[in-house]
C-alpha positions in Angstrom: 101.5 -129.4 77.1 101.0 -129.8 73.5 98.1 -130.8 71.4 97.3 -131.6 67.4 94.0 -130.4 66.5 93.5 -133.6 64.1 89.3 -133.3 64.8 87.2 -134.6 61.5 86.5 -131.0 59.2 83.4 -129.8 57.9 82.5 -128.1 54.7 81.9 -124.4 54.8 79.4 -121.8 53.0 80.8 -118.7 51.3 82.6 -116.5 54.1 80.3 -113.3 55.1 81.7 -110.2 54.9 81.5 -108.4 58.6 80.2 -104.5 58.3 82.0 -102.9 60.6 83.7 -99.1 60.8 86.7 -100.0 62.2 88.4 -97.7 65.3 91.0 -95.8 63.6 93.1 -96.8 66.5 92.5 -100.4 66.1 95.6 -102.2 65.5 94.4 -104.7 62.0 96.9 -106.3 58.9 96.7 -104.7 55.7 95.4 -108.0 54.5 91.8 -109.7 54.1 91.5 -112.7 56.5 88.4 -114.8 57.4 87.7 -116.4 61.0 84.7 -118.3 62.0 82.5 -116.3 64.8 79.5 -116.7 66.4 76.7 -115.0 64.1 74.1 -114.9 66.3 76.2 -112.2 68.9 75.9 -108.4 68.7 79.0 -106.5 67.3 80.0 -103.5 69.5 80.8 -101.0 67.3 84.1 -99.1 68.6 84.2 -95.9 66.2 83.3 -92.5 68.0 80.7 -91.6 65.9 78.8 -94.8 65.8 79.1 -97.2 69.5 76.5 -95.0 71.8 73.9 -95.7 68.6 74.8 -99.0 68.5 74.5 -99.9 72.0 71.0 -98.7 72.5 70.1 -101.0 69.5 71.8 -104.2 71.2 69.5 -103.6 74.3 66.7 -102.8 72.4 67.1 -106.4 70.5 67.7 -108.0 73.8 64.7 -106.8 75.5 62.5 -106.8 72.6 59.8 -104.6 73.8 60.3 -106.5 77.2 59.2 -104.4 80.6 62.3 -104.5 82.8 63.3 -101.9 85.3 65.1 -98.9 84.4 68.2 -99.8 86.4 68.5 -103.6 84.7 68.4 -101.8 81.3 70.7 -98.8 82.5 73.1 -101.7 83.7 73.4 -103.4 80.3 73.4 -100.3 78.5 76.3 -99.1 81.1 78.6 -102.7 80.6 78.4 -101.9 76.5 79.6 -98.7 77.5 82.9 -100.2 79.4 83.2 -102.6 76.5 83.0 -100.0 74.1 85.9 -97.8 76.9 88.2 -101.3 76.9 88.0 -101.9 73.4 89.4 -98.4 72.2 92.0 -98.1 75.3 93.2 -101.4 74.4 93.3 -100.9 70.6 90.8 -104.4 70.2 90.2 -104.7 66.4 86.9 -106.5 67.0 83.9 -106.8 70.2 81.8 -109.2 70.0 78.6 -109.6 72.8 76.3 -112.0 73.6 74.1 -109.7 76.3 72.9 -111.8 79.7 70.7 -111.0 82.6 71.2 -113.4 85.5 68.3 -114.4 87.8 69.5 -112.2 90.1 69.3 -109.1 87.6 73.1 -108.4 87.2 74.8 -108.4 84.2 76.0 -111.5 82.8 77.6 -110.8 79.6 80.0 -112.8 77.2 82.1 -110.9 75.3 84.8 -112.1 72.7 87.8 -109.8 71.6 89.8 -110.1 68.5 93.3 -107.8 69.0 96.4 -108.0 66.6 99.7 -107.3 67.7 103.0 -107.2 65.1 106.4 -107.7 65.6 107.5 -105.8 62.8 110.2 -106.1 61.5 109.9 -109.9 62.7 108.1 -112.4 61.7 105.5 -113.7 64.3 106.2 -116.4 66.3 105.5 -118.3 69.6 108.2 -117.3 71.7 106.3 -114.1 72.9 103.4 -116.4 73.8 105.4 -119.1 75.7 107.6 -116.2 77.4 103.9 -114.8 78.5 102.2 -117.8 79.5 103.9 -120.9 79.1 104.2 -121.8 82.9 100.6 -121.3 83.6 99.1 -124.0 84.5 96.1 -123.9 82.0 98.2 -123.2 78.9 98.2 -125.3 76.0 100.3 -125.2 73.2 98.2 -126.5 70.0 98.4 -127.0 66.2 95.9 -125.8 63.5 94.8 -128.2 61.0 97.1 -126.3 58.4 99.5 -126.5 60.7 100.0 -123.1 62.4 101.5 -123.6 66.4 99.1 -121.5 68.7 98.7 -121.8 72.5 95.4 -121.1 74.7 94.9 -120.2 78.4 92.1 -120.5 80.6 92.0 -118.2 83.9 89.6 -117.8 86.7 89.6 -114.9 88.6 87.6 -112.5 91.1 86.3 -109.1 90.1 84.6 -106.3 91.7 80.7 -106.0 90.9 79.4 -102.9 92.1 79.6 -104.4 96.5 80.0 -108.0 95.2 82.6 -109.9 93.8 82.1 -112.6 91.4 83.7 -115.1 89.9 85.1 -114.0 85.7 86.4 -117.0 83.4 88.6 -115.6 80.7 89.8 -118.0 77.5 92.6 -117.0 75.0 93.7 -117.9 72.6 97.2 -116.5 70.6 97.9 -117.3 66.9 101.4 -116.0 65.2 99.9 -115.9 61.9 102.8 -117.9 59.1 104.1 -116.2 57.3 103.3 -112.5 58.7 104.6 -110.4 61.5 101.4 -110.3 63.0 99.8 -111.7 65.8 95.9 -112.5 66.7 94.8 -112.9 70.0 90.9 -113.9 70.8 89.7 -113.5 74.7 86.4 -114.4 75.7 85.4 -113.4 79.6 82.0 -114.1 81.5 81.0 -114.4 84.6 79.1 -117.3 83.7 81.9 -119.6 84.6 79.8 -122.8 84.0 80.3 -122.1 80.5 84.1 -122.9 80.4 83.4 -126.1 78.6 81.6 -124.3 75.3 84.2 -121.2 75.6 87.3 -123.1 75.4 85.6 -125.2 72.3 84.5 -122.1 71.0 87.9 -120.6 70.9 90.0 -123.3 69.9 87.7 -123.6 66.6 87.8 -120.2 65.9 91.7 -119.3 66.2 92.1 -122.7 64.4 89.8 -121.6 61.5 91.9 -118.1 60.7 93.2 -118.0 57.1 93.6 -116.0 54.2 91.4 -115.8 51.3 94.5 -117.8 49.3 94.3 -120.2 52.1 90.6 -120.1 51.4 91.1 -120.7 47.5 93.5 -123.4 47.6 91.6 -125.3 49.7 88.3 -125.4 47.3 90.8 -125.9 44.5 92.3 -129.3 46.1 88.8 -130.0 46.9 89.0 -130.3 50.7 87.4 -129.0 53.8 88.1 -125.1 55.3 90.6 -126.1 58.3 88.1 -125.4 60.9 87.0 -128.2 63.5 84.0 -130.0 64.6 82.5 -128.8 68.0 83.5 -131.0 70.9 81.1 -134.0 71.6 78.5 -132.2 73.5 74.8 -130.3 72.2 75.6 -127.1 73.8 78.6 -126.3 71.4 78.4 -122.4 70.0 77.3 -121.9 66.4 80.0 -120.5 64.2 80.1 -119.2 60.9 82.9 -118.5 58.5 83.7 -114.4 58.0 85.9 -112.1 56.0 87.6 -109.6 58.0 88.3 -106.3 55.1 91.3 -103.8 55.9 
């Protein structure tokens, strides 16, 4: 299934540069780049000497000053902890959060993860992708605005919660970035699977807003919009906001 991403543009502020002290493991192009995210989610900082800090501020701002029991706090403290665990196994450049408490008191997190593959010596490409996930049933293959081919992927699955099991939406999204032998992937994953809608928006217009800063220039020089879509037709489409990514 194939898709042009021909949505109306809009114009963009200056991109915000994103403080973070990158995991030395973290796979990440010796290039800057800039990507539209969500600015209102917590960054999980990966680097040993700065996540356990980190995460007790993300549950202080999510609580703040709140009375919940120990265990509901201990629980969200604990999931930033397996993010923080994934993230460095798994070599993720860059964790995004958005913390959640269901009615029930179990942890219902979104989290969005930005990982870079490369193909050195070759250039990147979609033939890994459509090798990976070209016959499942959910994958699309789209185009950028610029033109870029990526594909997306939208899987439902049950997962182990403590002596539950719940239901986990997960939406990728794989770009071979032109010109480059490197590879972005974006994953979201929730168990707040009524969300698909939003998620799926929300990664197709961020993988479809990646581009250099000469990308960046050349489009303010020919006086037209920074390739990044509109939200879908709906009011509960997710914020995002254009940022540069440093080496």
């Amino acid at each position: 299934m194939s898709t042009d991403e021909s949505t109306p543009q809009t114009d963009q502020t200056e991109a915000r540069p994103l403080s973070v002290q990158w995991h030395p493991d973290a796979l990440r192009p010796p290039f800057e780049w800039i990507v539209q995210l969500p600015p209102d989610w917590a960054v999980i900082e990966t680097h040993p000497t700065r996540w356990k800090r980190q995460n007790e501020r993300i549950v202080d701002d999510f609580f703040d000053g709140r009375r919940v029991p120990s265990k509901v706090r201990n629980a969200l403290l604990r999931s930033l902890g397996d993010a923080v665990a994934t993230a460095q196994q798994k070599k993720v450049l860059l964790t995004l959060v958005k913390p959640a408490i269901d009615e029930d008191g179990r942890v219902s997190n979104i989290a969005m993860n930005l990982i870079f593959s490369s193909s050195s010596p070759r250039l990147a490409s979609m033939a890994p992708v459509k090798r990976a996930f070209g016959s499942t049933e959910t994958y699309v293959e789209r185009t950028t605005p610029s033109g870029s081919a990526y594909g997306t992927v939208t899987v439902r699955k049950k997962q182990r919660d403590g002596a539950e099991t719940r239901e986990v939406l997960s939406v990728q999204g794989f770009l071979p970035m032109a010109g480059t032998t490197w590879t972005l992937a974006v994953g979201v994953t929730t168990p707040q699977v009524d969300l698909e809608k939003q998620l799926v928006d929300m990664v197709i217009r961020c993988v479809s807003s990646v581009r250099t800063p000469s990308d960046h220039t050349a489009a303010a020089t020919q006086e037209s919009a920074s390739p990044s879509l509109e939200p879908l037709d709906f009011d509960e489409a997710i914020a995002l906001v254009d940022h540069v990514i440093g080496t």
